[in-house]
N, C-alpha and C positions, 0 to 999 in steps of 0.2 A: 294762288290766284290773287290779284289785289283787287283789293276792293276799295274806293274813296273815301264810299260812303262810312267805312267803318276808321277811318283813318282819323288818330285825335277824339275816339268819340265812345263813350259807352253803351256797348249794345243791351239790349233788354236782360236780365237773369236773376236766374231765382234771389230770393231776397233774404234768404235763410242760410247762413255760411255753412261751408261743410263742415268745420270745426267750431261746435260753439265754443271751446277754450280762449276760441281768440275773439275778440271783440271786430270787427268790421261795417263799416258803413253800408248801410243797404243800397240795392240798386236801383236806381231812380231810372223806369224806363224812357223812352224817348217820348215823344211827340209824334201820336197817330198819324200817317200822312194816307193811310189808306183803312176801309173797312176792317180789314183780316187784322192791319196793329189794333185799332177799337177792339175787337173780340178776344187780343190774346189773352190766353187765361192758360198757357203751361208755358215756363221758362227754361234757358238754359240752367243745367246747376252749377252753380257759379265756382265751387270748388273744384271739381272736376275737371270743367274746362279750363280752370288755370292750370291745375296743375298738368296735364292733355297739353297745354300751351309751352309750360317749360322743358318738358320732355322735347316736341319737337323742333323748340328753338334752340336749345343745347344744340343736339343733333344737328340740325341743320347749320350751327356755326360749323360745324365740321372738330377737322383736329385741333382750330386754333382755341375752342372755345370761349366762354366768354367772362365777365367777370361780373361781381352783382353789383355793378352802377349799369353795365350792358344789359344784362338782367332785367332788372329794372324799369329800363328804358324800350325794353322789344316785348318784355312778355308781356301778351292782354291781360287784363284783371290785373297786374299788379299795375301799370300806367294808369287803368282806368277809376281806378281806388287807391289810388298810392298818393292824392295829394290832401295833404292835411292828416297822413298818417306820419305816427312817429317811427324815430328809426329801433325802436328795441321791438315794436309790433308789427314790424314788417318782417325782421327778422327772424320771429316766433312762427308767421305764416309760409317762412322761405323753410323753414326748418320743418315743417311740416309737409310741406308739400313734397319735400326730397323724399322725407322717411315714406309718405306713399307711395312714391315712383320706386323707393328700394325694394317695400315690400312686396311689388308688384315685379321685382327681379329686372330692373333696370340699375344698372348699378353708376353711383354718382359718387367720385371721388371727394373727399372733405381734404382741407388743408390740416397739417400738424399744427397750424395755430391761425388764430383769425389774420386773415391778410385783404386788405382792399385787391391787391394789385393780384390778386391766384385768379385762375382761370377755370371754372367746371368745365367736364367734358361727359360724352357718354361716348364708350368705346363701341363703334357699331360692330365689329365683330364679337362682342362681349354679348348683346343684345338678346335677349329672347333666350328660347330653349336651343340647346346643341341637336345636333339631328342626332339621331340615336341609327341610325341606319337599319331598320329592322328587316329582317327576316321573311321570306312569305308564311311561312309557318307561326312565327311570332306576331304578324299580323292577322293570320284569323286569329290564333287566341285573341288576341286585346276585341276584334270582333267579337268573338264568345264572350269575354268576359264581360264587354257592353252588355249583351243581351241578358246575361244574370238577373241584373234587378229590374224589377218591375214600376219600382214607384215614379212617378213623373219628373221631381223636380234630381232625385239620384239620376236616374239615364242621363236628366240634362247635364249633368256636373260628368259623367263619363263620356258621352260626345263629345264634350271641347275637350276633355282629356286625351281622348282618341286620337281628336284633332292635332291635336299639340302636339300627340308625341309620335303619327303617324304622318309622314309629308305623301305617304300615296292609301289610297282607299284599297282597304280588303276588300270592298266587297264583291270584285270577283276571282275571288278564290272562294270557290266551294269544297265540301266535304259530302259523300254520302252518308253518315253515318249520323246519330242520333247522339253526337258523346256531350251534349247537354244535359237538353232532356229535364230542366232546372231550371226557375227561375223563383228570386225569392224578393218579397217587399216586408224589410223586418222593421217593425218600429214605424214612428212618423217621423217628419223632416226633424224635427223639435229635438228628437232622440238623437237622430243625426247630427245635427248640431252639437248637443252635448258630448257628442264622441268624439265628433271633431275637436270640439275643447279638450276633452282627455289624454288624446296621441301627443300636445302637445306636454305632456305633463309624464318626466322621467317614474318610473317604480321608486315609492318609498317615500313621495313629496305628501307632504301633509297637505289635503286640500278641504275647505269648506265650502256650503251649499247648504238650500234647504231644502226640507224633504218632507213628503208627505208619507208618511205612513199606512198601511191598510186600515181603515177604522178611526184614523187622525182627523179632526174637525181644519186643521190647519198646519200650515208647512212651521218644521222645529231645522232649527239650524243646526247643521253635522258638522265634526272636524274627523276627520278619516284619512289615514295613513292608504296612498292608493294602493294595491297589489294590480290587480287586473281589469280587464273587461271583456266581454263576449257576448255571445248572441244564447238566448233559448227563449223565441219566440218575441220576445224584448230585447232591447241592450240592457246590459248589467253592469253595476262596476263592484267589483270585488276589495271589501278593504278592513282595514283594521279601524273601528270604531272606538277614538279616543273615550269618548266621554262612556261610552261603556262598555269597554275593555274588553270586547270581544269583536270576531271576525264579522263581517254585515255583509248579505248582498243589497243590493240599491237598482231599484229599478228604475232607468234614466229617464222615464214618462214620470216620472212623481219628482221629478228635479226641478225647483222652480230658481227660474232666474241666474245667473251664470255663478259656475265652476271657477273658483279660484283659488290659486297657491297662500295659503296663510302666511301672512309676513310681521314680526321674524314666524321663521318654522319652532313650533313647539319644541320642546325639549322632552325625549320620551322616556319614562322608567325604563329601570334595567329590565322589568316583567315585561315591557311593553316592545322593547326591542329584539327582544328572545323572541319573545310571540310574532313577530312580525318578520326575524330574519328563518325561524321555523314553517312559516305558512306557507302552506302549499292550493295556491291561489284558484288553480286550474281543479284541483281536485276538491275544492269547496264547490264551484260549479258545477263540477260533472255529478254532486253528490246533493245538488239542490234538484229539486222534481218542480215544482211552485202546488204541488197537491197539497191540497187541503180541506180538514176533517166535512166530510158529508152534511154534519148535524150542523155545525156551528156555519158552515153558507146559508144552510137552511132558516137559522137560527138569525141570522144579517137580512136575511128576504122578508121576514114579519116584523124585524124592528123597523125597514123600510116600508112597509107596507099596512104597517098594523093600525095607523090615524086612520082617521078617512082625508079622503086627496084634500091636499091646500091649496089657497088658492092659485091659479096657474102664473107665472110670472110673465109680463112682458118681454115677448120676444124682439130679435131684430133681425133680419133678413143675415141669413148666412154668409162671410164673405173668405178668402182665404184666410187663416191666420198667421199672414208673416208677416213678423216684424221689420222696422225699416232698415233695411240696410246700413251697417256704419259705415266711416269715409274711405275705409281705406276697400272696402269691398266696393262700394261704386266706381271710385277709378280704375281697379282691375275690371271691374265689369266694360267699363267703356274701351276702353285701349284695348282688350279683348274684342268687343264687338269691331272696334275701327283696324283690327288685324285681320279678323275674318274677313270684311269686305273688302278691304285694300287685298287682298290676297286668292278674292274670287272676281267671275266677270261677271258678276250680280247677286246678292243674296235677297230674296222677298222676304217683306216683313215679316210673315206667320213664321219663317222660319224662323226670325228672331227672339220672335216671341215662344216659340216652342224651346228654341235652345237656352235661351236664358231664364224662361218659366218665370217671365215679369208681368205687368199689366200693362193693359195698349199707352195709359198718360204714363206709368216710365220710362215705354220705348221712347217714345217723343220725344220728354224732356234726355233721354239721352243721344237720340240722335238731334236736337239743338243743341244739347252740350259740346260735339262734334264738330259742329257748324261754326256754334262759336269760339273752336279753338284756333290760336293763329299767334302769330307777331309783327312785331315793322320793325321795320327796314333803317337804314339812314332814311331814307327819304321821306320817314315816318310815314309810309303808306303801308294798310294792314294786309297781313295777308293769311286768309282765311283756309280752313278746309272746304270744299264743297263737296254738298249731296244732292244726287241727282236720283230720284225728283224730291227736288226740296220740300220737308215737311213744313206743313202749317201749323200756324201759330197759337190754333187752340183745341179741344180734344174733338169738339162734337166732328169739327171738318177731317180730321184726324180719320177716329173710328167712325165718317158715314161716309168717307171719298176716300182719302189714303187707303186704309188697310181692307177695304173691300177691291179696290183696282186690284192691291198685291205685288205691283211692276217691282222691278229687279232696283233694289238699291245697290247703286255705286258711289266710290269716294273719289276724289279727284285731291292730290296733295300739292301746296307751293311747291315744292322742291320734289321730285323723282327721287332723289337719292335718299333723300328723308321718308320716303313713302315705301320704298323698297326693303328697309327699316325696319318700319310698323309696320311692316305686313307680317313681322315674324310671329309665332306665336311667344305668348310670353310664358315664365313658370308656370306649374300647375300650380292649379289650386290645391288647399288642403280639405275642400269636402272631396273636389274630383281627385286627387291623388287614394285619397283615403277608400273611397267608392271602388276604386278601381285594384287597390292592393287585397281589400276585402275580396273582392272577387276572383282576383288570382291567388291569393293564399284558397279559398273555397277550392277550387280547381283544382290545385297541389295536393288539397290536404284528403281530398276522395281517390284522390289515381289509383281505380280500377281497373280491370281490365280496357273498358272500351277510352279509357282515358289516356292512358300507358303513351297512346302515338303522342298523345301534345306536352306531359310531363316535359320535356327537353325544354319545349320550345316556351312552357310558360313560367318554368325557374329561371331560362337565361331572359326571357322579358319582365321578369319582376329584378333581376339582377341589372340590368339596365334601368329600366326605370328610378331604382333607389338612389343612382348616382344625380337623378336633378332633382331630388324629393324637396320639397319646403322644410325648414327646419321643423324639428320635433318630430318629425314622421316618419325617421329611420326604422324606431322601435316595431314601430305598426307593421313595417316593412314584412316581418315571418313573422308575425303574433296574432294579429286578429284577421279573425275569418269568420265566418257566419254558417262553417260548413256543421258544425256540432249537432245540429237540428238534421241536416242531409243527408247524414251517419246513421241514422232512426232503424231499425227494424222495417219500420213499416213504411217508410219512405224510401228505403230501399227497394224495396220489391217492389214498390209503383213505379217507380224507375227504372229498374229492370223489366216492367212488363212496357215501358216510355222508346226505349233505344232497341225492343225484339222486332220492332217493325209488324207486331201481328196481337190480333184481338185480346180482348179480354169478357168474360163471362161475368156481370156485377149480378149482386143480391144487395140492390141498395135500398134502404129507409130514409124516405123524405122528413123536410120539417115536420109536415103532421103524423108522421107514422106509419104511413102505407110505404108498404115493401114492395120492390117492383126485380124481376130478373130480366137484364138486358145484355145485349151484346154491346161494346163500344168498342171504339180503334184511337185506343191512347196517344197524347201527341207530347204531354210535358206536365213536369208538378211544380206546383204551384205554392210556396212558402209564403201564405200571407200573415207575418205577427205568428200567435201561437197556433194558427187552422194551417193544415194541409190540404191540397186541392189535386186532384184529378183531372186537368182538361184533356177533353178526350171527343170524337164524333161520335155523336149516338145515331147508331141504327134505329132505335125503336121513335125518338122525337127526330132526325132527321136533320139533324143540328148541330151545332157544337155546346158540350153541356160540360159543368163544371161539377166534380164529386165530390162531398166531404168526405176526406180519407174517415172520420169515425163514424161518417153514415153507412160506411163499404162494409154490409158484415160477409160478404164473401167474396173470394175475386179467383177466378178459373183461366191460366191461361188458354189459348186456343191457338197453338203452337202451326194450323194449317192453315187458318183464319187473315191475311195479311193485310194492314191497312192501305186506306186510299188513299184518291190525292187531296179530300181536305182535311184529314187528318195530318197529312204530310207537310200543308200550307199552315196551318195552328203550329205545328214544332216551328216552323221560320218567324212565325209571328211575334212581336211582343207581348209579355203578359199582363193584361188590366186587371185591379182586385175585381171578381165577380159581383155583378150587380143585374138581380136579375130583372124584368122588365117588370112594369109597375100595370097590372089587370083591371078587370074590374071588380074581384074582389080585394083589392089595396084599402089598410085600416090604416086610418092619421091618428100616429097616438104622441103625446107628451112625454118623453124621458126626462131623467134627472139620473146624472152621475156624480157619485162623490168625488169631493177632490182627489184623492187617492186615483180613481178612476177617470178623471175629467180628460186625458189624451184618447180615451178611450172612442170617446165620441165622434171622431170625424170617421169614424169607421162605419158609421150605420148612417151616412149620408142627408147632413143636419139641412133643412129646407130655412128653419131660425131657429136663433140659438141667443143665450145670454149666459154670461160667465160671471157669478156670484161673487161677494168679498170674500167668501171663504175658499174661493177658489175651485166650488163645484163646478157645473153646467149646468144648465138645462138648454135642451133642442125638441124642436116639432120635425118628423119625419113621418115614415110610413114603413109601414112591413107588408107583406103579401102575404104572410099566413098567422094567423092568430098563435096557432100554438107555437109556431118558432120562436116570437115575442115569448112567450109564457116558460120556455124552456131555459131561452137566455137568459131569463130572469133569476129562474132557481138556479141557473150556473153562476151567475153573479154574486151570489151573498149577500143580496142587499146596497151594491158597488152603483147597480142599472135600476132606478127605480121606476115604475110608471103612475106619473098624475092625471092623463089624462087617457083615453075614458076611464070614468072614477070604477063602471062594472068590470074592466079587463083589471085597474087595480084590486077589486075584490077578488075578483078569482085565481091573481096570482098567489092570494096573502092567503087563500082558502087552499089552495095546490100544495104551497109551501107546507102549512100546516098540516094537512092530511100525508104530506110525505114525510114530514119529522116522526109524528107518532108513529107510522109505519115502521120509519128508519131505528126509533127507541123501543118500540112493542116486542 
């Protein structure tokens, strides 16, 4: 589309370069000529959309491509910044902006030696993912294996992977059969994160981190020969602890700050490489429980609790905690969003916003990033993306008009052929590749009977899949799974009472104690962290209610008993961690988690929160039953403290004590 107005002229963007390495003159917006430019208050971001800009000016030269004075001269952000820069920091930002188009799997030829007169190109049949041509079979598994996890911002990172690597929807192919029956949200994003750091790190690299200990005031910096990682309840990493010369597990919630390869790599004794080429990685795991001595939790609940309460800390109103995005993650994010709608007849916002699990001022800024990606012509007239209906320029109009209307975002490209392009999907991610291999090794690693039928179909779907994997993540490929916890005894048998299609008989104990016998019609369990869960219709509440597997002290099949249709509508459903409805007996109390503990906290659904220098928490929340608080407390060890009300801290510190002497008597 051209536009004049943009022709020779710098449009409004962010003022904070994507790469602060490189030095860049800020962007001098324009001159209001109506209310809405007065009010802007969200920009394009300025990296993005260059490099969003060189991507589809390559392309759109075609096969002649072009060369970096062409360059230069067409792509926006470099024209509109490029005078009065030099030429070694132009070069530093050109070089940049490729390696993000690489890593986003766009592949951009380099010459064998600096050449004015070489020509970049992007091969468009190179472009994007290969179609993998699946399978009807192979496409519900990747269906199933979506529906695996639970946690919000994983599902979102397995949908675009879905996306990616399916060109048609499973979703209708149905299955009668229950061979789920499983869904698990292990860790937080944060853990996630750090695993996705790990995939990318061979067995045997020496890596450093710091770490919080159980009972540590503050994180100590590790150097650790990696072996492994896996799920039991947490992520774990399995490794050989240089500095104390023994085998360690690490639990990826107490990892602060990023994972990285020691350079040079140490040099290890001959004791130290025997120990380490002898370890057997898997089987320190399977031989770790995380149980620990009775007395001495007890014994952590009166060191927490034995002052009287301090004073409460000011809190701040709860917000997500993620971090901001690096550069090369934003531009995969956008070229991703601009493939999706180039390659639909409209996608609405909430949808964007659920599939990317951003906030409404990043959608914005990244659908103006969009906007303002483009180039000129010889005829130096620019020419733009368009979005229809064009966002506005600041958030309030945003989130109080845009995203309540909802209407179908479409893109409009200068060129067809270029747009035909981008619409492909591009690489997988390596959280969604990793999300997604976890859940088919899980799959593989249970084939049970009622599994048996998809075994085929989800070995040759992880065998396909490995072939466009991002580097590093081959390993991951048959190694990590999260099925080790699913294997349980007792998760077993909730499972097989999940897929019999027929009742079960509970003797369950609530938070406070009271024992209740019920019938319910099981639908799926529930892996949240280290708690197992029951969802299931209860006959006696009339509902859908959620079981702690170690509140179940008895469970009876009922083999004539066969459930309905909303227990049958809960097995299709996805699974949210249980949060149950707030009454009117709901108690506001004050926690405090040690650092050791501090991921611990977005688990009990913080209202405000404050993250101390030592790296504890403190959060204001609420619980619905006094004594639940009071129990989690003595299962904590002192990890879960409560300051406020100062009388529920008494009586936890008066609990604890009466059950030590008990425990020692």
């Amino acid at each position: 589309m051209t536009d004049p107005q943009h022709a020779g002229t710098a449009t409004p963007l962010e003022s904070t370069p994507l790469d602060s390495a490189v030095a860049e003159p800020p962007a001098e917006p324009q001159a209001a000529s109506t209310q809405e430019d007065e009010l802007q208050d969200v920009y394009a971001d300025y990296g993005v959309a260059r490099a969003f800009s060189l991507a589809a000016s390559i392309l759109d030269a075609g096969s002649g491509g072009l060369t970096k004075t062409e360059i230069r001269e067409r792509v926006e952000h470099y024209r509109s910044f490029g005078q009065g820069q030099s030429e070694d920091a132009w070069e530093r930002l050109f070089s940049r902006d490729k390696d993000h188009l690489r890593g986003c799997g766009i592949g951009i030829a380099e010459p064998a030696a600096d050449r004015d007169d070489y020509r970049y190109r992007i091969d468009p049949d190179d472009y994007g993912l290969p179609a993998l041509q699946l399978t009807d079979a192979e496409s519900l598994v990747l269906t199933r294996a979506s529906q695996l996890w639970s946690g919000s911002r994983t599902r979102s990172w397995l949908e675009q992977a879905s996306w990616a690597l399916s060109t048609e929807s499973a979703a209708s192919l149905r299955s009668e059969d229950q061979a789920g029956a499983l869904s698990f949200n292990l860790g937080s994003d944060d853990e996630f994160d750090r695993l996705t750091e790990l995939a990318a790190f061979d067995a045997g690299t020496v890596v450093g981190f710091d770490y919080t200990a159980r009972g540590a005031a503050r994180p100590a910096p590790r150097r650790v020969v990696l072996l492994d990682y896996a799920a039991r309840g947490h992520w774990y990493l399995i490794g050989h602890d240089l500095d104390r010369d023994a085998r360690r597990v690490f639990r990826l919630d107490r990892v602060h700050g990023p994972i990285s390869t020691l350079t040079p790599q140490p040099r290890l004794t001959e004791e130290q490489r025997s120990a380490v080429a002898g370890a057997d990685a898997r089987a320190a795991l399977e031989a770790f429980t995380g149980a620990e001595d009775p007395a001495e939790l007890l014994r952590g609940v009166l060191d927490a609790h034995g002052s009287p309460a301090p004073r409460l800390p000011r809190l701040a109103p709860a917000a997500p905690a993620r971090q901001a995005d690096p550069a090369h993650r934003k531009v995969e994010r956008v070229l991703s969003i601009a493939a999706y709608l180039l390659s639909s007849p409209g996608v609405r916002p909430s949808e964007l916003l659920r599939r990317h699990q951003i906030t409404p001022k990043q959608l914005l800024k990244d659908l103006l990033s969009i906007q303002q990606s483009g180039s000129f012509g010889p005829g130096q007239y620019g020419e733009f993306i368009d979005v229809d209906p064009a966002p506005p320029l600041n958030l309030a109009q945003f989130t109080e008009e845009y995203l309540p209307a909802d209407e179908p975002i479409t893109l409009a490209m200068p060129s067809a052929r270029t747009g035909d392009v981008l619409a492909r999907p591009l690489t997988l991610t390596k959280p969604g590749a990793l999300s997604l291999l976890i859940a088919l090794n899980t799959m593989i690693g249970e084939a049970g009977a009622a599994l048996d039928l998809w075994l085929p179909a989800a070995v040759s779907l992880r065998e396909k899949i490995t072939t466009v994997l991002p580097d590093g993540l081959q390993r991951a490929a048959t190694q990590v799974a999260a099925g080790a916890q699913a294997q349980t005894q007792e998760v077993s048998a909730l499972r097989e009472a999940a897929r019999s299609g027929t009742c079960l008989e509970l003797v369950y104990e609530d938070a406070e104690g009271t024992r209740t016998r019920r019938i319910v019609e099981p639908a799926q369990v529930y892996i949240d962290g280290p708690r197992v869960y029951l969802q299931a219709w209860c006959r006696l509440a009339q509902a859908p209610r959620n079981f702690l597997s170690s509140r179940i002290l008895e469970h009876t099949a009922l083999p004539e008993e066969l459930i309905g249709d909303q227990a049958r509508a809960l097995a299709q459903a996805p699974m949210e961690a249980p949060q149950p409805p707030r009454g009117a007996g709901g108690l506001d109390v004050v926690l405090r988690f040690s650092p050791a503990a501090a991921g611990l906290a977005d688990r009990y659904a913080p209202q405000r929160q404050r993250t101390h220098t030592d790296g504890a928490r403190s959060i204001s929340t609420w619980f619905q039953s006094r004594e639940a608080l009071i129990r989690l407390c003595l299962q904590a060890g002192g990890d879960m403290a409560v300051l406020a009300p100062a009388e529920l801290r008494r009586e936890v510190h008066d609990r604890a004590r009466t059950q030590l002497s008990e425990h020692e008597g």
